[in-house]
N, CA, C and O of each residue as an XYZ file, in Angstrom:
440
protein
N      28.666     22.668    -26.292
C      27.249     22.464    -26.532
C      26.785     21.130    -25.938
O      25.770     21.049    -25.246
N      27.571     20.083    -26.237
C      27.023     18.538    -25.458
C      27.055     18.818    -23.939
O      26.405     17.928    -23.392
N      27.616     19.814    -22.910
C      27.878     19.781    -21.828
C      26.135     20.185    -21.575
O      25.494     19.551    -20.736
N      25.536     21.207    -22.331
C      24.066     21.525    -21.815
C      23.333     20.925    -22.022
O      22.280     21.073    -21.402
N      23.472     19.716    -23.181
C      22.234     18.867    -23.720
C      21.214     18.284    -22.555
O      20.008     18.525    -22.613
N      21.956     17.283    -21.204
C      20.760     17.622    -20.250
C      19.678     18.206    -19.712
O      18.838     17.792    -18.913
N      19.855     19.472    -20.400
C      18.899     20.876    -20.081
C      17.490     20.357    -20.921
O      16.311     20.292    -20.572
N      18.098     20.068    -22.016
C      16.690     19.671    -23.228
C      15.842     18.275    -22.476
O      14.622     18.247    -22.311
N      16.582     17.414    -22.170
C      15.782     16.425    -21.089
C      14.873     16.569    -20.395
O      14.901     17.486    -19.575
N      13.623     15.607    -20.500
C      12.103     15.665    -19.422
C      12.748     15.421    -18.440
O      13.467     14.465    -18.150
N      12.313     16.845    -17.614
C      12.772     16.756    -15.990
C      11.826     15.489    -15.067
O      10.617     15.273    -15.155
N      12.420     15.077    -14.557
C      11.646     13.839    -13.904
C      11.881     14.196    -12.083
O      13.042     14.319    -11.692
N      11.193     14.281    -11.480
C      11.247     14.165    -10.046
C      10.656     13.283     -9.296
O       9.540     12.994     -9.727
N      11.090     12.508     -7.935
C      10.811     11.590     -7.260
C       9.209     12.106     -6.590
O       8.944     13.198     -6.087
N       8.170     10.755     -6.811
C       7.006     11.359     -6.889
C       7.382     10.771     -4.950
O       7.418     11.703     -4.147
N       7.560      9.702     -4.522
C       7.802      9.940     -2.887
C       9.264      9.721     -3.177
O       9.963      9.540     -4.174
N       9.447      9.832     -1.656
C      10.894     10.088     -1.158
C      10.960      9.126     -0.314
O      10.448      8.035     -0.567
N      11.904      9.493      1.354
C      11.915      8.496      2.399
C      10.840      8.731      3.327
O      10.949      8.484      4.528
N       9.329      9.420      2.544
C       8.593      9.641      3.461
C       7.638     10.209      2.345
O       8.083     10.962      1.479
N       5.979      9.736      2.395
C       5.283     10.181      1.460
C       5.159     11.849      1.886
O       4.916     12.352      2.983
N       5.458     12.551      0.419
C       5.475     14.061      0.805
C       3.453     14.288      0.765
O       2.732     13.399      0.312
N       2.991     15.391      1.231
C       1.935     15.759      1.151
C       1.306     16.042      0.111
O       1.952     16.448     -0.856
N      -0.018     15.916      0.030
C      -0.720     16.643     -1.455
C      -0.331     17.886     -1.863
O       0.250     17.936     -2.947
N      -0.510     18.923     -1.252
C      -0.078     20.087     -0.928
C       1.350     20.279     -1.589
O       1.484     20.922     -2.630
N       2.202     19.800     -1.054
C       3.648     19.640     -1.938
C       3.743     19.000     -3.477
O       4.200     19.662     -4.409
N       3.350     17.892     -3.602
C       2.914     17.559     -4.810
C       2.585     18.538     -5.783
O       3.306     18.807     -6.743
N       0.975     19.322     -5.413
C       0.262     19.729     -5.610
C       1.568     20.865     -6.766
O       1.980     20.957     -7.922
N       1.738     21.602     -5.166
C       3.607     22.645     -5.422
C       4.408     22.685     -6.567
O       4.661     23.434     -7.510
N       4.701     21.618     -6.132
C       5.591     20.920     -7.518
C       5.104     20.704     -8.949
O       5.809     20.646     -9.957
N       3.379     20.561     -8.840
C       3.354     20.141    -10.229
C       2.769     21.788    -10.854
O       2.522     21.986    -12.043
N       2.659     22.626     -9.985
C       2.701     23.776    -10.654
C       3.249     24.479    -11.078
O       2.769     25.330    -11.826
N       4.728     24.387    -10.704
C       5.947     25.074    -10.554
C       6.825     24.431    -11.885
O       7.587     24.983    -12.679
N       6.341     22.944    -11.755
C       7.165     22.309    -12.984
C       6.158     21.727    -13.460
O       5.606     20.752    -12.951
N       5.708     22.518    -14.909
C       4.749     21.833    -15.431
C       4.964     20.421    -16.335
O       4.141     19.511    -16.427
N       6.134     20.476    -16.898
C       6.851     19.286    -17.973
C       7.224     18.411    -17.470
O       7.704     17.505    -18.152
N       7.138     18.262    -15.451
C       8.477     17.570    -14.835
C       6.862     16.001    -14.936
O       5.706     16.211    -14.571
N       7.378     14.670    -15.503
C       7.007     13.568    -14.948
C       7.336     13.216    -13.491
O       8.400     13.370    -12.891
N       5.847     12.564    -12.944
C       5.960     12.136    -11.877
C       6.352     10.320    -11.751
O       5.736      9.350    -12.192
N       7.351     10.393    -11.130
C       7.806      8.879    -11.428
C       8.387      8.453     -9.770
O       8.903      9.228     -8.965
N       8.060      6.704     -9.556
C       8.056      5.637     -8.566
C       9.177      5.244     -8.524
O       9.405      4.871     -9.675
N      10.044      5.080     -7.931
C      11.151      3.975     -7.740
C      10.707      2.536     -7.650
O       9.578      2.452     -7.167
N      11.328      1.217     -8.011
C      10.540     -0.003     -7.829
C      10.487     -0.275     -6.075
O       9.618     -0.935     -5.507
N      11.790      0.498     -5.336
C      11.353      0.161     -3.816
C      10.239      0.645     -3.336
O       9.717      0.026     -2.409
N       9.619      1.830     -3.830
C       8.272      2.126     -3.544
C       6.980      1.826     -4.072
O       5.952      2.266     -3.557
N       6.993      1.194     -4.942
C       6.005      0.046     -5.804
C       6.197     -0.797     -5.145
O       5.086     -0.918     -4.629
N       6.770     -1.509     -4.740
C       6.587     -2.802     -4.050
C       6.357     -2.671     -2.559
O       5.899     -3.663     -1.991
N       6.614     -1.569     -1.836
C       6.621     -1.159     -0.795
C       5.313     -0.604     -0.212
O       4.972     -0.508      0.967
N       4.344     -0.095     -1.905
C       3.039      0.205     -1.837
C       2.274     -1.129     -2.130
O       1.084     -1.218     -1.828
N       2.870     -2.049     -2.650
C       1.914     -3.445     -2.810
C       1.893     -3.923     -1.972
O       0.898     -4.600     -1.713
N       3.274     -3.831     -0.815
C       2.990     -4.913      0.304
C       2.044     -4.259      1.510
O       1.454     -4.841      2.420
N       2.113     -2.833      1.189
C       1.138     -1.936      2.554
C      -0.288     -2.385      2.152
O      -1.033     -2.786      3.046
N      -0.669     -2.351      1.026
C      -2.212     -2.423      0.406
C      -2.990     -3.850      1.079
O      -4.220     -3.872      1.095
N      -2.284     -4.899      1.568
C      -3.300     -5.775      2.300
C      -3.471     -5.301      3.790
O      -4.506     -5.353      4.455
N      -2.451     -4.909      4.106
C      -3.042     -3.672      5.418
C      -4.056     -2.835      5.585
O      -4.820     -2.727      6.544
N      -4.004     -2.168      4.442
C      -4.817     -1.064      4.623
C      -5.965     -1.361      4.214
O      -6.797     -0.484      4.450
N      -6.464     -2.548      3.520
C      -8.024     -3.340      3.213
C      -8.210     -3.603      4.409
O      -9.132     -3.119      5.066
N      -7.082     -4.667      4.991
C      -7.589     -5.490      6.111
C      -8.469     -4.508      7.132
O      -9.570     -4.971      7.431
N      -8.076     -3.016      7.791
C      -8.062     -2.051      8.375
C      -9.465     -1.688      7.961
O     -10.435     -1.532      8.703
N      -9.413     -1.593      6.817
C     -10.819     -0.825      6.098
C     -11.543     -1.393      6.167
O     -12.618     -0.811      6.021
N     -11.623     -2.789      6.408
C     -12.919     -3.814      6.746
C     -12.735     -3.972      7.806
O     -13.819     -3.701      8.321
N     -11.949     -4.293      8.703
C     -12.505     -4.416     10.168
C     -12.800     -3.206     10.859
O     -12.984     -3.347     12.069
N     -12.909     -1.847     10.315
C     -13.492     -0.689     10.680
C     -14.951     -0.251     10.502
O     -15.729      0.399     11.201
N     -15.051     -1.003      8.997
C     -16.500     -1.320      8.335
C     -17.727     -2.267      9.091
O     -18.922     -2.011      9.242
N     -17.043     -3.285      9.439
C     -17.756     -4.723      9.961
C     -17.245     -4.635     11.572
O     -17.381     -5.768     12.033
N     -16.937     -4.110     12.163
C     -17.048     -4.268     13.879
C     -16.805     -2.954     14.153
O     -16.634     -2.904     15.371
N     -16.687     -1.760     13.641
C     -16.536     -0.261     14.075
C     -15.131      0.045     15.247
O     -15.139      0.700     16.289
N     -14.312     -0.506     14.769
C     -13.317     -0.497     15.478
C     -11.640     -0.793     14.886
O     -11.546     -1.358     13.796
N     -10.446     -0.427     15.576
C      -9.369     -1.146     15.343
C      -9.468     -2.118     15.420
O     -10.310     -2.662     16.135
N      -8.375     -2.885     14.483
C      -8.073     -4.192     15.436
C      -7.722     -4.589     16.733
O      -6.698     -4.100     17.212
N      -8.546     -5.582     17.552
C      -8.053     -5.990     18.841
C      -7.517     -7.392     18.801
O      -7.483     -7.962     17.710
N      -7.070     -8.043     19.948
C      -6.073     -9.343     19.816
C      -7.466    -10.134     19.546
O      -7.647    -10.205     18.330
N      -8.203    -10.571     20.070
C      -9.458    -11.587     19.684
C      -9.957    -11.224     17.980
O     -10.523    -12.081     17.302
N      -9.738    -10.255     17.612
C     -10.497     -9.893     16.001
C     -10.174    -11.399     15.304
O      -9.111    -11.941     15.607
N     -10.739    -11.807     14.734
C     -10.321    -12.259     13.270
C      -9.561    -12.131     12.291
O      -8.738    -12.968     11.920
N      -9.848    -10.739     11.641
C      -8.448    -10.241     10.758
C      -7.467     -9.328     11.525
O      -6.661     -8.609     10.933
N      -7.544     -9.373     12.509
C      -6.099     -8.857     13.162
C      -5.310     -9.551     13.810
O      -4.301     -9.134     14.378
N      -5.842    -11.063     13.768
C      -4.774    -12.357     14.163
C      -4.398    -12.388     12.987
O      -3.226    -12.738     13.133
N      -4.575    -12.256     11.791
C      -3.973    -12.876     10.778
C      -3.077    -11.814      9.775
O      -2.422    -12.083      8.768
N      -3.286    -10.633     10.385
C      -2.471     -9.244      9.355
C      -1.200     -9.898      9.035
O      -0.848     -9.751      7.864
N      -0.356    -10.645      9.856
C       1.137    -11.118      9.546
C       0.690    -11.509      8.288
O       1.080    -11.009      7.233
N      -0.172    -12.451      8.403
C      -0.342    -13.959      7.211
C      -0.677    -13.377      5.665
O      -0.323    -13.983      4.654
N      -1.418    -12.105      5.646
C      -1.480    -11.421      4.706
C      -0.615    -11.174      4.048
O      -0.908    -11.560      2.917
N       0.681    -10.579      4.066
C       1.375    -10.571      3.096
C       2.636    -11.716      2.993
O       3.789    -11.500      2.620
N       2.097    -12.874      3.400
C       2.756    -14.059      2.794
C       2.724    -14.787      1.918
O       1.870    -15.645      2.141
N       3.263    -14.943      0.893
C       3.292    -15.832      0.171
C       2.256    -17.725     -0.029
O       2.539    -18.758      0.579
N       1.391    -17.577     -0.812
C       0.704    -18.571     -0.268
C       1.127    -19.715     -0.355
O       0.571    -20.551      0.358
N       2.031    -20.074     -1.076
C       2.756    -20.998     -1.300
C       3.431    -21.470     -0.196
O       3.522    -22.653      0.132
N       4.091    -20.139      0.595
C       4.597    -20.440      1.648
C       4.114    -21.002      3.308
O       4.659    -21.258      4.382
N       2.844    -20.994      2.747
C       1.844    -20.573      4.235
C       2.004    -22.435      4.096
O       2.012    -23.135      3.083
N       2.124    -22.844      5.659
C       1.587    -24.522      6.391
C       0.427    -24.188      6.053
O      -0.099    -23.095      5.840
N      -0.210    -26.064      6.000
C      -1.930    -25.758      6.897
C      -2.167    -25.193      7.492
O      -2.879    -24.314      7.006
N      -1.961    -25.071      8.676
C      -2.426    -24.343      9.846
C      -2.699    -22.984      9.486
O      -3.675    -22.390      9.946
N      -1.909    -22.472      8.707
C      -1.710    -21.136      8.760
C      -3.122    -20.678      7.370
O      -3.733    -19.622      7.202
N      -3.201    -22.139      6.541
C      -3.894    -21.801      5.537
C      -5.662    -21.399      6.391
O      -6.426    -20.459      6.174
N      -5.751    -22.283      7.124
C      -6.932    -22.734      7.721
C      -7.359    -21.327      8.683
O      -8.473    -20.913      9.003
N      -6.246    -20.897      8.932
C      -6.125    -19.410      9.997
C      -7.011    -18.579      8.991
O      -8.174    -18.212      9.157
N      -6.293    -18.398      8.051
C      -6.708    -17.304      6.695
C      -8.172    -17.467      6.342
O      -8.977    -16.590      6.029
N      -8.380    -19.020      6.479
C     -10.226    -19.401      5.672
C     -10.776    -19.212      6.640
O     -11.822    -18.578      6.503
N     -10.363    -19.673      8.211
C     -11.894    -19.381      9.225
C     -11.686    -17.244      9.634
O     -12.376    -16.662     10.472
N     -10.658    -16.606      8.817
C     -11.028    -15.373      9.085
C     -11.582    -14.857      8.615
O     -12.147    -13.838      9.011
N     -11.697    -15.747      6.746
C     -12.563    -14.636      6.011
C     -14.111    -15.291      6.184
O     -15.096    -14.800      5.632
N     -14.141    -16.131      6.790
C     -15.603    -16.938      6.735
C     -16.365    -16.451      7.989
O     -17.595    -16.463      8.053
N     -15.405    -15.942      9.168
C     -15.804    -15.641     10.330
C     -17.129    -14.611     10.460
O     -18.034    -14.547     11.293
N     -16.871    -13.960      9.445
C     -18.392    -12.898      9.330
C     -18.744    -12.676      7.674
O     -18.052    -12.028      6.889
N     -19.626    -13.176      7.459
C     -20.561    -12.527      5.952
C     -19.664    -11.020      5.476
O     -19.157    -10.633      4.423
N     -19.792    -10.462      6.847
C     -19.396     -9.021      5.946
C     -18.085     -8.721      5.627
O     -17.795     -7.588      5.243
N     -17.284     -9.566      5.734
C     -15.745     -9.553      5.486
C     -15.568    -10.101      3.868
O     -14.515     -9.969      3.244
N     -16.879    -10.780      3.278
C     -16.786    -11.024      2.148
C     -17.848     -9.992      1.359
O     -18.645    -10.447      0.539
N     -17.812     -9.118      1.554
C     -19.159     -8.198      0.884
C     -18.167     -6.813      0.904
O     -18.126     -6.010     -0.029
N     -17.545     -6.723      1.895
C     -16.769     -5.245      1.845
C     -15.269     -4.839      0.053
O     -14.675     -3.764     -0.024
């Protein structure tokens, strides 16, 4: 009897993998297993915190110049500097960060 007790256990499945699966699959899964929790590994929590200043940065310079980033942009000289540590950042590097967000009004409104 202790060999099946696992069976009684909330099935838990990996909500991503080594590759975000699709809505659609998700979707799959949560119909198929209605009891199963959807649960993060911490490498993918942190892996989604460090993408998220990317994907702002992206979303405002698409907003405010209608475009990718190019080498002259403002916030696309500085995407490295984004997910650094501020503590860690020189002057120079601090000063990089303030004349990018100051460079246009609308980089502080988005």
């Amino acid at each position: 009897m202790a060999r099946r007790a696992w069976r009684r256990l909330p099935l838990r499945y990996p909500d991503r993998d080594t590759g975000s699966p699709s809505r659609d699959s998700k979707n799959a899964i949560d119909d198929q297993l209605q009891d199963a929790t959807s649960v993060l590994d911490a490498f993918h929590i942190v892996k989604l915190a460090g993408d998220a200043p990317g994907e702002v940065r992206r979303h405002v310079q698409q907003d405010t110049l209608g475009h990718r980033g190019r080498k002259g942009d403002p916030l696309y000289q500085i995407r490295n500097l984004l997910r650094a540590s501020r503590h860690r950042l020189t002057k120079r590097q601090q000063e990089r960060l303030r004349a990018a967000f100051t460079a246009d009004e609308a980089h502080n409104s988005c």
